[in-house]
N, C-alpha and C positions, 0 to 999 in steps of 0.2 A: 504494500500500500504506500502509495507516494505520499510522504510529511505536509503535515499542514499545522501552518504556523499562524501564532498567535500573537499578537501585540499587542500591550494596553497604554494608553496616554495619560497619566491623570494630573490634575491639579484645582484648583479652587475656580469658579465660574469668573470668567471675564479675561480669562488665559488665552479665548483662541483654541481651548478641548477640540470642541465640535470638526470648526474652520479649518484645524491641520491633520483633523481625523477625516475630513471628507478630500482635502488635497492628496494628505495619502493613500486615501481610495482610489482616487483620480488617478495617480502615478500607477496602482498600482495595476489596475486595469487596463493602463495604455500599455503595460509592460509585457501583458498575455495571463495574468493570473484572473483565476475564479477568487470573489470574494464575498463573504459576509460582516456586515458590521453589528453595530450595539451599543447604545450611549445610556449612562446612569446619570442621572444629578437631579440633585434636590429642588423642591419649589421657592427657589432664591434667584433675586437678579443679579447680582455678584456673591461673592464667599462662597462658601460651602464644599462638598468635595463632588469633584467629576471627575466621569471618565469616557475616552472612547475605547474601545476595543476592536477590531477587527482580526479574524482569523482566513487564510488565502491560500492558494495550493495554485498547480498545474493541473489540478481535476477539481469537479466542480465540487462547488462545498454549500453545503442543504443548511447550516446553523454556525455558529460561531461557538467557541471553544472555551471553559471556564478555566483550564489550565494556560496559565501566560510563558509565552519563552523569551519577549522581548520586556521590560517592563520599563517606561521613560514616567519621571516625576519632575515636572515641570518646575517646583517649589518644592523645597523640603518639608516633610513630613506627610506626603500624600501617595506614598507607596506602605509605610509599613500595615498599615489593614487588609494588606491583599496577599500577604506572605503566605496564607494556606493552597492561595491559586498559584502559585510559581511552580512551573517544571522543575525536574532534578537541573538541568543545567541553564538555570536563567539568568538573562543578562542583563543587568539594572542599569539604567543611564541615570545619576542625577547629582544634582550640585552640593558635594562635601555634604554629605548625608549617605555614606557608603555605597558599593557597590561600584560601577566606575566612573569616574567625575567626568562629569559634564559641566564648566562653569559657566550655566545661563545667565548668572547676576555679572559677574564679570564679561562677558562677549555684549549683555545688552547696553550696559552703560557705554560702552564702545562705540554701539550704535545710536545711542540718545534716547532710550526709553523700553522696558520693562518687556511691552508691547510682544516683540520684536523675538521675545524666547522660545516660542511656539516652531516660527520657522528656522531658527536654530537649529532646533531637538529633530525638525524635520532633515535636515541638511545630513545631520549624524548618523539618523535611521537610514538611510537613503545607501550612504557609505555602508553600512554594516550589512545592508540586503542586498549588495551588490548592483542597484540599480544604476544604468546609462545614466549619465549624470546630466545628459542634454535636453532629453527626455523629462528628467524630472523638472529641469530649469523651465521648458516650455510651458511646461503644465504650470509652474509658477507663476509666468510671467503673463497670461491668459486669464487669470485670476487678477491679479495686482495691476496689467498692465504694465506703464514706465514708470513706478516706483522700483527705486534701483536700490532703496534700504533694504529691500523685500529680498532683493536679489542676492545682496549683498550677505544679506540674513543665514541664506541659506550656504552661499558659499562658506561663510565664516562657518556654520557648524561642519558642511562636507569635510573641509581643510580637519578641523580639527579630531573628526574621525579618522581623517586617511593616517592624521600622525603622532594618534594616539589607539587606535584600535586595529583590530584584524577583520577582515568582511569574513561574516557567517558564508557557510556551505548552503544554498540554497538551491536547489532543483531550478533551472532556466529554463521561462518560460516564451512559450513563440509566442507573435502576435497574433492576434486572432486576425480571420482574416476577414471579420465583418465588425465594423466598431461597435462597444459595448455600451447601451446608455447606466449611468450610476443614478438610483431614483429609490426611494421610499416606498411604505408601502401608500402614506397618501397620496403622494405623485403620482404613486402607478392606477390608483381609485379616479384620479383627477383625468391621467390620458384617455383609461376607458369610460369613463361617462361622456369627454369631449368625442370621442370617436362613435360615441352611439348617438351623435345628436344632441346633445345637452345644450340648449339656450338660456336657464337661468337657474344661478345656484345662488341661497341664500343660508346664511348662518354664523351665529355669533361666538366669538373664539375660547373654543374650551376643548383645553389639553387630555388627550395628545390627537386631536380632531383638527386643530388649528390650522395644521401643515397645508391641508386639502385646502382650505378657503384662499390663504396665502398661496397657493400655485396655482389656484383659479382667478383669482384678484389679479397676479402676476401677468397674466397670459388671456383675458380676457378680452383684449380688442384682437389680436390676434386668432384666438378661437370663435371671435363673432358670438359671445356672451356673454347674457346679464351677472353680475357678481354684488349678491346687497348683502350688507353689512348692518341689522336692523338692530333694534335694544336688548333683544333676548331673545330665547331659544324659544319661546312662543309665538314672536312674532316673526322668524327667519321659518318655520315650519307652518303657519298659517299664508305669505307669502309662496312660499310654492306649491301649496295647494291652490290658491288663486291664481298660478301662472297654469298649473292644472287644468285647472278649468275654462281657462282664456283660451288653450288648445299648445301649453309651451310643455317639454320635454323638462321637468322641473326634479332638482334634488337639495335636500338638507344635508349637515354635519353636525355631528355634535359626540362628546360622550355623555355617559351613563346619569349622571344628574342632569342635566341639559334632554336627554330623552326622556328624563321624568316628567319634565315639563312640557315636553310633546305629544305624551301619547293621545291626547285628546284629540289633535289634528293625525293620528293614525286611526282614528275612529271615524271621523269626520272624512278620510279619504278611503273608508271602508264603506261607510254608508251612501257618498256621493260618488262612489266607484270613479277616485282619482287616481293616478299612475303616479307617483309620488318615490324619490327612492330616499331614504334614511339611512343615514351614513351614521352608523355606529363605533366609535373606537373605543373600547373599554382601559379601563381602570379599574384600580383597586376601591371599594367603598365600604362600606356605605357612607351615606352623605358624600361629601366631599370626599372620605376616603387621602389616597395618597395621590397629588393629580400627575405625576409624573411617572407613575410607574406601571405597570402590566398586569394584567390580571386576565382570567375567561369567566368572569362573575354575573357578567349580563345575558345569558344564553336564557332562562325561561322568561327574565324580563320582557326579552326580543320576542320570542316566541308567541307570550300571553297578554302583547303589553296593547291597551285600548278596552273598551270596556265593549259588552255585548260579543256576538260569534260572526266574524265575517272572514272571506278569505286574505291570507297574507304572505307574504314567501318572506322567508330568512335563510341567507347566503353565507358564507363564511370564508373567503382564502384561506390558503396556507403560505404560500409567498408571494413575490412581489410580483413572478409573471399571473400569479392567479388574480390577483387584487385589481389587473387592470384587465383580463378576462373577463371576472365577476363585476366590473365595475360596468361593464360593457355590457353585459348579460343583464343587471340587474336594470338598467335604464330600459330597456329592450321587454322584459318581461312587466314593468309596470305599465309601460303604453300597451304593449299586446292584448294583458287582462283589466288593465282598469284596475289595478290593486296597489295596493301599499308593498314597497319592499325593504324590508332590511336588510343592507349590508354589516356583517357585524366584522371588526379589524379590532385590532387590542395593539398598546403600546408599542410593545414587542415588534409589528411589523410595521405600525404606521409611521414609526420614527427610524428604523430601521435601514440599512444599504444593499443591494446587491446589484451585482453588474448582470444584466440580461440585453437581451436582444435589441437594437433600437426602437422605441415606439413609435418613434415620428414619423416611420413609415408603413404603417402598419394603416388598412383600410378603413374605410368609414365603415359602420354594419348600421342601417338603423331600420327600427320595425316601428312603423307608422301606428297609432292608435283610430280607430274605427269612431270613435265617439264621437255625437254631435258637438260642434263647435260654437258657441254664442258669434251673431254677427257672421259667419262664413254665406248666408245665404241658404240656410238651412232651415229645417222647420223649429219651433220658438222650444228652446230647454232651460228649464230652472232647476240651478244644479243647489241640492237641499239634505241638511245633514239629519230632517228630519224623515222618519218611513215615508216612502212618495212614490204618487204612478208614476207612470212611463213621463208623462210631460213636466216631471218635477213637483208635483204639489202633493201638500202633505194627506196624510191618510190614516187611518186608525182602526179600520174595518179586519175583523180577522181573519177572513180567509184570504185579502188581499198582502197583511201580514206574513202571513204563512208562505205566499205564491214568491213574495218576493224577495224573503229569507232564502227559499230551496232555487231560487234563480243565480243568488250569491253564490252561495255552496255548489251548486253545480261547477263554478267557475276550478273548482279544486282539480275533480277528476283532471280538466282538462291543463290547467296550469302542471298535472304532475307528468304529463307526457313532453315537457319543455322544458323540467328541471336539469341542472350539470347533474352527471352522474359522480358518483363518491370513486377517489382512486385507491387504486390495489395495487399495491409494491410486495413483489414476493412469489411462491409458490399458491396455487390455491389447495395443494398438495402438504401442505405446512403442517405441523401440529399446534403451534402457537398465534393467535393473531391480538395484534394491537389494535385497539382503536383510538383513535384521537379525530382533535377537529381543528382548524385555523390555525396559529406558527409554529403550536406545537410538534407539525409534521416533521419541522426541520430539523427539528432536537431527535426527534423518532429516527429521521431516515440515515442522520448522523450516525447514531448509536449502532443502526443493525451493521454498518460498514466494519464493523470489531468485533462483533457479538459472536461469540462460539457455536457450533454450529449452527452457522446462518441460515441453512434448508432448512433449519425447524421455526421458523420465522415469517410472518406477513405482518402486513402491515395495510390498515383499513381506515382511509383516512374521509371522513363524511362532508361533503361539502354542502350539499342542499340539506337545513337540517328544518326547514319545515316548509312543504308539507315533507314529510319524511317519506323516502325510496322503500317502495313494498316490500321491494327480495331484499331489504336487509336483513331481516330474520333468517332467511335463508342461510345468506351466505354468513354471516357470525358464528349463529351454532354448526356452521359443518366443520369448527375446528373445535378440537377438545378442552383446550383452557383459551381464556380469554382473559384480555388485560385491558384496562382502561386506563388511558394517561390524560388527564387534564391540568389545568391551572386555576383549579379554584376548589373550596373547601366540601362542597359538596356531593363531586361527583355530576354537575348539570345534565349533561349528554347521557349516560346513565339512566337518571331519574329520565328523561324524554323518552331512550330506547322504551324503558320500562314500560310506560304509560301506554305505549302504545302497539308493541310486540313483546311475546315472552323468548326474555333474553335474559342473561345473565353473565355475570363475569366474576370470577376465581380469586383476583386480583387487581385494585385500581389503586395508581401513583399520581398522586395530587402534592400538586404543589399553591402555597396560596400566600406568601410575602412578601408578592408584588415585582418578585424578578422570576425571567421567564427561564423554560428548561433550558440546563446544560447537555449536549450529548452523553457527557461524562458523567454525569447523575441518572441519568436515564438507565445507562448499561450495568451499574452498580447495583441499581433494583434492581433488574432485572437477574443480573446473574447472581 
C-alpha cells in the first residue's frame, strides 16, 4: 500500500491556519497528489487554538488521517495537545519550543510583521516534501499577486529548510493529466444547484452552512442568480418558497437551529406543493450546541421535521463529488415533484477539501416543474398553505380532505422510483457489512484499505434516507453480522432502519464530541 501522509498546521486564529492550509492544498494538487483536508477551531474571531490538517498520497485518499507525520506550530505552545496523534517518526517544525527550530518570530521581524509566518512555515514544508519549488512559487504568486513580501516569505523559509533540514522520502507524484478543482463540500452543494438551474438562493449565515451563501453571493452575476441575504432563517426560507411559487428554481441554507426555525415553511411547501430545497449542514446541539464542529445529530429532525404527513425527500453525500451530484439531484427532484427536499451535509464535509474532477465543466441537467405559474398566461392558481381544491381555495369538507391527502402521498410511490440508489463497496459475498451515511463513508472506506481480511468486509453506504430504498432489508440481512457507524449519540439511521424494516445490527460505533471519524479509530473497533 502506497504511504499517505499526514500534516497538521496549528496555531491561535488570525495566523493565516486556514489560508496556508488551502495554498498547501493548492500546491499540492498541482503537484499530482490525491488529497483530503480538515480544519478544527473554536467559535473565536482571533485567539484560540486551530488547526489545518491535511493527509495526500499518489492514490486517492477517501478521509484524512488522525495520526500526524508532519507536525508545524506556528507559535509556541500549540503542538503539545496533539502528542497522542504523532506517528513513531514525527517531525515537528517550531520556534525554540522543541522538536526542530523553525525561527518564525525571528525570519518575521525581518520581514516587518508577524503576518508573514504562515508562508514561512509554508516555504519549509514545501522543502521537506520535496516539492518543484517553481510550482509552489506560482501557486503563490496567483494568490498574493505582486506582493513580493509574500514571495519573499516563502523563499526565506525554503532557504532555510534546504540549510537546515533533509527532504522526506516521499513517493513522486505525476501530474494529473486533467486539472483538479480544490472545493468544499459547500462549494461542491453550490456548483450542483447552479448546474440544475438555481435562480435564487436565500439565507442567513449560520455555521458551518455559511460557506454555501458566500460562494453563491461570490458568483452570482456570473451564475445569472438571485442571492438574498434577509434577517433570519424564517424569512430566507419563506422567501424561496415565494420564489417557488413565482415559478423560480428556489433553495435555503442553514444549520440545525436555523432549521428549527424553518420547519414551518417545510410544511407550508408541503401543503402548497412547492419545490423548495433545504440545505442542511449539521452541528453539534442542542440549542446552539458547538457551532463549529460536526456532528450527524439532525437525521430524524430532517426526516420528521414540519408538522402534519406530506411527502418529502432527504438526501445525504458522503463527499464532495457527491455533494454536488446530490446538490444537483436535489434541485431537480423538488421541481419534478413539487416537494420539499432536504439536503443534509455536516461540518465534517461542508468545510472540508478535496481535489476532484473540475466542475466548471460539467453540464447543465435541469428538470422543469409542470406546475401552474401565476401571470404565465395560465388559468388563475392560489397557491395556499391552507387544505385547498385544485384552484387554490380553502376547504374543510372531509372527503375532499381525505382525496387530497392520498393525492400527496401518492407522490411517494412515484418520487421512490427517482431516488440515488445507496453505494456498495465490497463483496456482496462478504460476511460482515457496514452501514453508514454522509462523511462518514470516508472514514469507512479509509479503514477497510488495512483491515485484515478484507473479503470479509462490505461496506453499505445509504444515500437516499427518506423515502427509504425497499430492498434494503434485503440486502442488510443477507450478511451475518452487521455494524453501524454513525456520528451521533443515538444511533439515528438505526432507529429509521428500524421503524421501518426489520433489521438489526450486532454492533454500532458512535461517535458524538463533535469531531468526525478517524480511519484509524474506525479499524481499532473494529478489529
Amino acid at each position: 500500500m502506497v504511504k499517505i501522509w499526514t500534516i497538521k498546521i496549528a496555531g491561535p486564529a488570525g495566523t493565516g491556519i486556514k489560508s496556508v492550509g488551502n495554498l498547501l492544498s493548492q500546491i499540492l494538487s498541482q503537484s499530482g497528489y490525491y488529497l483530503k483536508d480538515y480544519s478544527e477551531y473554536p467559535s473565536l474571531v482571533r485567539g484560540g487554538h486551530n488547526t489545518y490538517q491535511v493527509s495526500f498520497s499518489t492514490e486517492l485518499v477517501f478521509a484524512v488521517y488522525r495520526k500526524v507525520d508532519l507536525m508545524v506550530s506556528l507559535q509556541t505552545g500549540h503542538w503539545q495537545e496533539h502528542q497522542k496523534e504523532f506517528s513513531k517518526n514525527i517531525i515537528l517544525l517550531t520556534d525554540n519550543d522543541g522538536g526542530l527550530n523553525l525561527p518564525l518570530a525571528t525570519m518575521c521581524t525581518q520581514l516587518g510583521g508577524k503576518i508573514y509566518g504562515n508562508i514561512i512555515a509554508l516555504g519549509a514544508i514545501c522543502f521537506l516534501l520535496n516539492i518543484n519549488k517553481e510550482l509552489a512559487l506560482k501557486v503563490i504568486k496567483k494568490h498574493f499577486g505582486q506582493d513580493e513580501i509574500d514571495h519573499q516569505a516563502f523563499e526565506l523559509g525554503w532557504k532555510y529548510g534546504a540549510d537546515n533540514f533533509q527532504k522526506l522520502k516521499i513517493d513522486k507524484a505525476k501530474k494529473f493529466k486533467k486539472e483538479k478543482m480544490i472545493v468544499d463540500g459547500n462549494e461542491a452543494v453550490g456548483w450542483g444547484l447552479y448546474k440544475a438551474g438555481l435562480n435564487l438562493f436565500a439565507a442567513y449565515p449560520m455555521t458551518p452552512a455559511t460557506g454555501l451563501l458566500h460562494f453563491l453571493a461570490k458568483n452570482q452575476d456570473e451564475f445569472k442568480i438571485r442571492v438574498i441575504h434577509p434577517e433570519d432563517e424564517i424569512a430566507a426560507a419563506s422567501i424561496a418558497c415565494g420564489a417557488s411559487m413565482a415559478g423560480g428554481r428556489s433553495a435555503t441554507g442553514t444549520s440545525g437551529g436555523g432549521f428549527a426555525l424553518m420547519t414551518e415553511s417545510v410544511s407550508l411547501a408541503g401543503a402548497a406543493e412547492l419545490g423548495v430545497v433545504f440545505y442542511l449542514s449539521q452541528r453539534p446541539g442542542p440549542a446552539t450546541g458547538m457551532p463549529t464542529w460536526t456532528s450527524q445529530g439532525d437525521l430524524l429532525f430532517a426526516v420528521n421535521a414540519g408538522h402534519g404527513e406530506f411527502p418529502k425527500i432527504v438526501l445525504a453525500p458522503g463527499d464532495q463529488r457527491e455533494a454536488f451530484e446530490l446538490g444537483k439531484k436535489s434541485l431537480n427532484l423538488a421541481n419534478k415533484f413539487d416537494v420539499p427536499v432536504i439536503l443534509l451535509s455536516d461540518k465534517n464535509l461542508s468545510e472540508s477539501n478535496a481535489n476532484i474532477d473540475d466542475l466548471v465543466a460539467e453540464k447543465m441537467e435541469i428538470v422543469e416543474s409542470k406546475k401552474v405559474i401565476p401571470g404565465k398566461g395560465q388559468k388563475i392558481k392560489l397557491y395556499n398553505s391552507y387544505e385547498h381544491d385544485e384552484a387554490g381555495f380553502s376547504v374543510e369538507e372531509a372527503n375532499k380532505t381525505k382525496i387530497n391527502a392520498q393525492m400527496r402521498l401518492k407522490k411517494i410511490e412515484k418520487i421512490k422510483k427517482f431516488l440515488p440508489k445507496a453505494n456498495f463497496y465490497g463483496s456482496i459475498k462478504a460476511k460482515k457489512l457496514i452501514v453508514c451515511w454522509g462523511s462518514v463513508k470516508g472514514a469507512v472506506l479509509e479503514a477497510m484499505k488495512t483491515m485484515k481480511n478484507k473479503e470479509e468486509w462490505a461496506v453499505l453506504q445509504i444515500v437516499s434516507l427518506w423515502p427509504l430504498e425497499e430492498n434494503l432489508e434485503k440486502i442488510i440481512n443477507s450478511f451475518s453480522e452487521r455494524i453501524l457507524i454513525e456520528n451521533n449519540a443515538f444511533g439515528q439511521l438505526g432507529q429509521l432502519l428500524k421503524s421501518a424494516m426489520k433489521v438489526d445490527f450486532e454492533k454500532r460505533i458512535l461517535k458524538y464530541d463533535g469531531r468526525p471519524f478517524f480511519p484509524e479509530e474506525i479499524k481499532e473497533a473494529l478489529e
